[in-house]
FISE-110418 format. One line per 10 residues: number of its first residue (from 1); for each residue x, y, z of N, C-alpha, C. Coordinates in pm, 1 decimal, m for minus. Each point is the difference from the previous one (the first is absolute). Layout:
BEGIN
NUM) X:Y:Z:X:Y:Z:X:Y:Z; ...
This chain:
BEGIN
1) 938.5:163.3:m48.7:m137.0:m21.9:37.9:m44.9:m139.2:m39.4; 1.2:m31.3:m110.1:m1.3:m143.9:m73.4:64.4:m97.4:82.1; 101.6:m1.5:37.4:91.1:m62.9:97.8:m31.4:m44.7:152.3; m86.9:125.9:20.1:m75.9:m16.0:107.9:m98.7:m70.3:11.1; m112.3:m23.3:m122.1:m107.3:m24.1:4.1:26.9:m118.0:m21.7; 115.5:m37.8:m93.8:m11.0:m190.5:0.4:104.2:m32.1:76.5; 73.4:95.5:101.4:m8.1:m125.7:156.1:m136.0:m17.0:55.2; m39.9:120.3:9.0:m116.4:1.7:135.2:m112.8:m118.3:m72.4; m24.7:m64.9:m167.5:m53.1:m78.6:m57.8:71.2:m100.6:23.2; 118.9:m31.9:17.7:87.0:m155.4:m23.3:m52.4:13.4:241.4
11) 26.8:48.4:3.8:m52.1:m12.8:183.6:m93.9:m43.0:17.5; m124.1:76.4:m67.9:m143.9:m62.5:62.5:m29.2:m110.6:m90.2; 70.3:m40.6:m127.8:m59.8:m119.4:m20.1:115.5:m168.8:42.2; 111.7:50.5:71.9:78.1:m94.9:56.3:m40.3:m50.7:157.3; m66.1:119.9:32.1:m24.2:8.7:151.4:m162.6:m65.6:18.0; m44.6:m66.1:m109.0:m154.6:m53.3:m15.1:m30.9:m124.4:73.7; m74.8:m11.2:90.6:m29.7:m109.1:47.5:m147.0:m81.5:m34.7; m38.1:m104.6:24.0:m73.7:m87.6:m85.4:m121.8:83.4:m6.3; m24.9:66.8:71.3:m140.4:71.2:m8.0:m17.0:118.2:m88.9; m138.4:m11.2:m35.6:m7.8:79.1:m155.8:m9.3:129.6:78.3
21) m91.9:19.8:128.0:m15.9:140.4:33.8:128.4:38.4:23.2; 133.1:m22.0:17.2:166.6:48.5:13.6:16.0:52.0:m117.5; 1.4:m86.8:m134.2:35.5:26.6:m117.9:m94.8:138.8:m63.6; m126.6:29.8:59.4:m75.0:117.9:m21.7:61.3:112.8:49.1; m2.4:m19.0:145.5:24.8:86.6:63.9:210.7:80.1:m21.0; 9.9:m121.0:m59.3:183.6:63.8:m33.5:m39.3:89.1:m137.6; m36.6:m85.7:m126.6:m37.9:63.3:m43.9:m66.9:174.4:2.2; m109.8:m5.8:86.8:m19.1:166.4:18.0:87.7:107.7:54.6; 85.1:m93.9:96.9:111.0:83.3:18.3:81.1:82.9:m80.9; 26.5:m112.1:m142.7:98.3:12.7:m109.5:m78.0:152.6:m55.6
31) m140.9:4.4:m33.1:m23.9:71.6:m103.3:m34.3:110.7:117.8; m5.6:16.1:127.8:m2.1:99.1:89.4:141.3:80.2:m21.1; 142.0:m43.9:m2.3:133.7:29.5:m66.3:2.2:64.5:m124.2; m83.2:m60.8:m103.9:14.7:43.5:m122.8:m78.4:157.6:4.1; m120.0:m0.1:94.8:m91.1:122.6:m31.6:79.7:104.6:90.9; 68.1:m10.0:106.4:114.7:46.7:46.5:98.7:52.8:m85.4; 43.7:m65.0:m74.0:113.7:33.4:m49.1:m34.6:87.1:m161.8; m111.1:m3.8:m25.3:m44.8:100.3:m115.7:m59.0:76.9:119.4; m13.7:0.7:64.4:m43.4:158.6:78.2:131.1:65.8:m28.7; 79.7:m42.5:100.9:179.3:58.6:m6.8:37.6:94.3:m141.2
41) m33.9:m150.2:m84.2:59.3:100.4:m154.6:107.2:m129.2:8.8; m33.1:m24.9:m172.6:51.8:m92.2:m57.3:114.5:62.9:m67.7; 130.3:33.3:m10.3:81.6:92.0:m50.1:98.6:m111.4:m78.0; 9.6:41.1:m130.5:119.2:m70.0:m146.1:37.5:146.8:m112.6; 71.4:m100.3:m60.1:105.8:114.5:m115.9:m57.9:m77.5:m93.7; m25.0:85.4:m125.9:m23.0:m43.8:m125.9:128.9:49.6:m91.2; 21.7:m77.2:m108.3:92.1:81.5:m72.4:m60.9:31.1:m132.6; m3.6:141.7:m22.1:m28.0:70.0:m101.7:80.8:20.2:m94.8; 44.8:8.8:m126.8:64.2:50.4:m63.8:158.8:38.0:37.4; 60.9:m100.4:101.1:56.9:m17.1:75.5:51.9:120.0:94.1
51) m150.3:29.8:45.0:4.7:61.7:90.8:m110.3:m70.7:138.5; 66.9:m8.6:126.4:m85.9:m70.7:122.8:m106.9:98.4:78.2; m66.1:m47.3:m12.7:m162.3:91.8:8.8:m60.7:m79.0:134.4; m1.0:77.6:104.4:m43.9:m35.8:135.8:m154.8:m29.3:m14.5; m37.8:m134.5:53.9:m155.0:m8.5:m4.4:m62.5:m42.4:139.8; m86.4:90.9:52.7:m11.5:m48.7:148.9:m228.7:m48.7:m19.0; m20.2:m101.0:54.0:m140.5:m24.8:m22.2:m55.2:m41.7:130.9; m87.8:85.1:m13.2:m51.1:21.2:196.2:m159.6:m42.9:m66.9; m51.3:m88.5:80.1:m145.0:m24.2:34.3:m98.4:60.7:40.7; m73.7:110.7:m66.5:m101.9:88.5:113.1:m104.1:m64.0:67.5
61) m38.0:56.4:121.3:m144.8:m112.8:13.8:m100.8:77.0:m99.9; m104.9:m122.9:12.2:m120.5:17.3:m79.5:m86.1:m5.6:81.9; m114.8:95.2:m21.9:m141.6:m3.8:82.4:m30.1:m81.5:m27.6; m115.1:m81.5:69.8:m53.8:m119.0:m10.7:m105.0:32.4:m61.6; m94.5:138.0:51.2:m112.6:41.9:m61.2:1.3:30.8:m117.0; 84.7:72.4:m69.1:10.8:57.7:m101.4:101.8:m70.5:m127.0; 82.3:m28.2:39.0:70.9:m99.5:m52.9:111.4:70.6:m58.9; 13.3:183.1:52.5:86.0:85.7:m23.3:149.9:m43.9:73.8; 92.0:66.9:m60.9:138.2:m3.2:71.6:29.2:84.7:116.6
């Protein structure tokens, strides 16, 4: 996932042309990917007591009104 996110980061900031609204607009792209990709579920191993402990971290949405999950 990491791997992913800093190509799709080394892309939009190689692919920048002189104009600032490009460099915005790549930008939102990037963090449009990132909120994507914690939707999915962020999934790693921890090691415990040398034991590997599956950790998966998913993004819920949040109300806007309420500010609940």
């Amino acid at each position: 996932m990491f791997r992913r996110l800093r190509d799709r980061i080394s892309e939009s900031l190689t692919n920048v042309d002189d104009s600032v609204d490009k460099v915005e607009v790549n930008i939102l792209e990037v963090l449009d990917q990132i909120e994507e990709m914690l939707r999915e579920g962020v999934s790693f191993s921890v090691e415990v007591a040398g034991h590997l402990i599956p950790v998966k971290i998913i993004m819920e949405p949040i109300d806007e009104k309420t500010g609940d999950v």
